[in-house]
C-alpha positions in Angstrom: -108.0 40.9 45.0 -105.6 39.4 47.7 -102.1 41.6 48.1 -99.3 39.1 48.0 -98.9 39.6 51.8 -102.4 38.5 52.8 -101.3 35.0 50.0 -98.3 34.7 52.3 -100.5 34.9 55.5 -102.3 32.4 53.7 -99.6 30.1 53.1 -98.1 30.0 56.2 -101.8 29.3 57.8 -102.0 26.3 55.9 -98.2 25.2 56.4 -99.5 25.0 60.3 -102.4 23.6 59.8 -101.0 20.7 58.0 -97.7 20.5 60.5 -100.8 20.2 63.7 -102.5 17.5 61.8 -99.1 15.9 61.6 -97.9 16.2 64.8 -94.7 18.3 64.3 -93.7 22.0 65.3 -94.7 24.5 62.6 -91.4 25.7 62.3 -90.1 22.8 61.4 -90.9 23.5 58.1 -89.9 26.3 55.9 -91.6 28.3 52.9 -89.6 28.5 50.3 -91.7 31.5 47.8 -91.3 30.3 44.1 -90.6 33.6 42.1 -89.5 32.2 39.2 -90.9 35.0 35.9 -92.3 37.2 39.1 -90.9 41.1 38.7 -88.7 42.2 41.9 -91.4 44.5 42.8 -93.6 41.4 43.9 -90.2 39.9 45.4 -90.1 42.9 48.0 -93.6 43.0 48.8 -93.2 39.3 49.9 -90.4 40.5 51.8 -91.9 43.3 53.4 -94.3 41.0 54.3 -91.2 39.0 56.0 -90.6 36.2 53.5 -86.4 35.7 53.2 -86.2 32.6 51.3 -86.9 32.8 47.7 -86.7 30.2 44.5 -85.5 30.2 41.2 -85.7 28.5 38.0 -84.0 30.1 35.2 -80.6 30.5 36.2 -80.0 34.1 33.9 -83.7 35.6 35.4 -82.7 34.5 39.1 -79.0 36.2 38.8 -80.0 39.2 37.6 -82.7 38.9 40.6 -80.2 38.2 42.9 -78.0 41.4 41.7 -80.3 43.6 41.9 -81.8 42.9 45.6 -77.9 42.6 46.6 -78.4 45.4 48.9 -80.9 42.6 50.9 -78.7 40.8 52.8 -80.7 38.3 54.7 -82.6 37.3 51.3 -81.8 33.4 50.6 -81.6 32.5 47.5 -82.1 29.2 45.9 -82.2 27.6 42.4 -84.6 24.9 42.1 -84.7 24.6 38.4 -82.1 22.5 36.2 -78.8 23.6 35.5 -76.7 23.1 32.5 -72.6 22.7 32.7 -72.1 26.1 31.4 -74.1 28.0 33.4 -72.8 26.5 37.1 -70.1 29.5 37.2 -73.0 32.1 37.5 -75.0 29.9 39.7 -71.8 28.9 41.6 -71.1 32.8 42.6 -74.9 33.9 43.3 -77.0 31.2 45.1 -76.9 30.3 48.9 -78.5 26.9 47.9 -78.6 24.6 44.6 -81.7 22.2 45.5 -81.8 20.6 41.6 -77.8 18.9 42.0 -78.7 15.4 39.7 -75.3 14.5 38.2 -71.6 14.2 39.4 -70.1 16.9 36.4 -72.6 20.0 38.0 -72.0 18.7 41.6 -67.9 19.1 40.5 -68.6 22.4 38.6 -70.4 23.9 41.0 -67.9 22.6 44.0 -64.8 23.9 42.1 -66.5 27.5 40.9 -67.6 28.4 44.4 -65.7 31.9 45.3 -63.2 31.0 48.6 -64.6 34.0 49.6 -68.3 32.4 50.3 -69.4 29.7 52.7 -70.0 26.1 51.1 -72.4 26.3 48.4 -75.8 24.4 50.5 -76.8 21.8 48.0 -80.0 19.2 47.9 -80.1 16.4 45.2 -82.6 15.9 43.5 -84.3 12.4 42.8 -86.2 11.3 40.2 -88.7 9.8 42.9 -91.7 8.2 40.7 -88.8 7.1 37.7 -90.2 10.1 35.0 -89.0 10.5 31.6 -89.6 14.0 31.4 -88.4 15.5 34.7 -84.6 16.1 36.2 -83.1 14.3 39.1 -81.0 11.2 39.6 -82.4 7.6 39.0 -82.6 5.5 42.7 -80.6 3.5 42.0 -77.6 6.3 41.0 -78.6 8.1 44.5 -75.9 6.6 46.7 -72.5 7.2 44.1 -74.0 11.2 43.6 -74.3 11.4 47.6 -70.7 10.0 48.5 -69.1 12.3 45.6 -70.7 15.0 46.9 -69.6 14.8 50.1 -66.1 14.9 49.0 -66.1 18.1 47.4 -65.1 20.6 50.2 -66.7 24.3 48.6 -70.3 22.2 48.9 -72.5 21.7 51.9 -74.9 18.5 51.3 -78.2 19.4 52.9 -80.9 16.7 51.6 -83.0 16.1 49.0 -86.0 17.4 46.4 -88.0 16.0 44.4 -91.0 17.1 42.0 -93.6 14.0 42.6 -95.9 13.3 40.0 -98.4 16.1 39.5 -101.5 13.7 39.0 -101.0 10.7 40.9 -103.7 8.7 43.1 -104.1 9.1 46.6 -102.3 5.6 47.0 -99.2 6.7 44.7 -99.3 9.5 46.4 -98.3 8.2 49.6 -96.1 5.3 48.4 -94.1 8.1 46.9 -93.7 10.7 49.3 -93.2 7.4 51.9 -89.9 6.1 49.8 -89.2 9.6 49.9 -88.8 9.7 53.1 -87.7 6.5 53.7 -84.4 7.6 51.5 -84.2 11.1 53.4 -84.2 9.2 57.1 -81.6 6.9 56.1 -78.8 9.7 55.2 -80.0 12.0 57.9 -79.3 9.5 60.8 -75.5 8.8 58.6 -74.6 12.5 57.2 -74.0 15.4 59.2 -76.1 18.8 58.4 -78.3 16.4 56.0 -81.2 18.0 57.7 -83.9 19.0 54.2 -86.3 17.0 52.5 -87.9 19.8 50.2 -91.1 18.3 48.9 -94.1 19.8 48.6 -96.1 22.8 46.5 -99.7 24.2 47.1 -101.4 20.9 45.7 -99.9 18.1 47.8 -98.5 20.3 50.8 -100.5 18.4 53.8 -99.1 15.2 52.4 -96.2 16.2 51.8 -95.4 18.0 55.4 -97.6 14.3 56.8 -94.3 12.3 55.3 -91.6 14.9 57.2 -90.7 17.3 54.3 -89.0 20.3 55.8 -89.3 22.9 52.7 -92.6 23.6 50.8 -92.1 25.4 47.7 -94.9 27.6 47.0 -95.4 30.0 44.1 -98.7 31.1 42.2 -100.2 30.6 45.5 -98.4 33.6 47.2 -97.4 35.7 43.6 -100.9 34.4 41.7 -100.7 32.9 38.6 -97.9 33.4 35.7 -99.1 35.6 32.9 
């Protein structure tokens, strides 16, 4: 039985193996640990094993997370899961990043229930990249209004984009997507200043997804094993 430490070691291995075969510097691309229904006893192995960036899901599970590891300052904490209107005030005071932003009324929410007292509240959009009925994120063609509103709103920092590809496609969807992917994160990182994350990428389509420039691989039963 692996420890979560030696999964970690693990992970990271293969986020450098895949960043070689693609040419780019392995720390160009950051492992983002998915602890979503994980207790905080398996948080701080991972970070005893020096993991600092950890994901979300359920906004009420990841604040009381987030409480009660306050004492752990350089933890980063971001929701990746999709929020509802009423629960941005919670979200708004705890998180260092929201990567699941896919409407203008949570992007204002959020923007006006940021404490003055913390920096901008780091947000990705997220896109609806293969047009699926049953996930979050904002239709292509609604991408370019959410980014410019965004950027108006002074308590939030606009960072990139995620997106949750299809879980089964074929090799060739595969690559048209995570291509128009990137094709959409290169055009508003050359015109946007700190749009610098594309966060695509879990343990099943990592190498192609770090192959077509994602900068953030989220990664969960792969490090914590699998969800009971």
């Amino acid at each position: 039985m692996q420890t979560i430490a030696e999964r970690l070691n693990s992970a990271r291995k293969g986020i450098d193996q895949a960043a070689n075969s693609a040419h780019r510097p392995p720390n160009s691309i950051k492992l983002l640990a998915v602890s979503k229904t994980k207790p905080v006893s398996d948080i701080m192995e991972a970070y005893e094993a020096g993991q600092r960036l950890f994901g979300e899901n359920y906004v009420q599970e990841g604040v009381e997370k987030v409480q009660e590891l306050s004492h752990l300052k350089d933890i980063e904490w971001h929701m990746i899961g999709p929020i509802q209107s009423n629960k941005t005030k919670v979200v708004a005071e705890h998180f260092a990043w929201v990567q699941s932003v896919d409407r203008e009324k949570v992007a204002r929410r959020l923007n006006e229930q940021r404490p003055e007292s913390m920096p901008p509240l780091n947000v990705c959009i997220q896109v609806n990249i293969d047009s699926e009925d049953s996930k979050s994120g904002v239709a292509m063609d609604e991408l370019d209004a959410l980014v410019m509103f965004i950027k108006t709103q002074e308590r939030l920092s606009l960072r990139g984009l995620m997106a949750i590809p299809n879980a089964n496609p074929s090799e060739k969807q595969q690559r048209e997507t995570l291509s128009k992917l990137k094709e959409l994160y290169d055009h508003y990182h050359t015109s946007l200043s700190n749009f610098d994350t594309l966060s695509v990428g879990m343990s099943s389509d990592m190498t192609e997804a770090i192959k077509h420039g994602s900068t953030m691989v989220r990664i969960g039963t792969a490090i914590f094993g699998k969800r009971s």
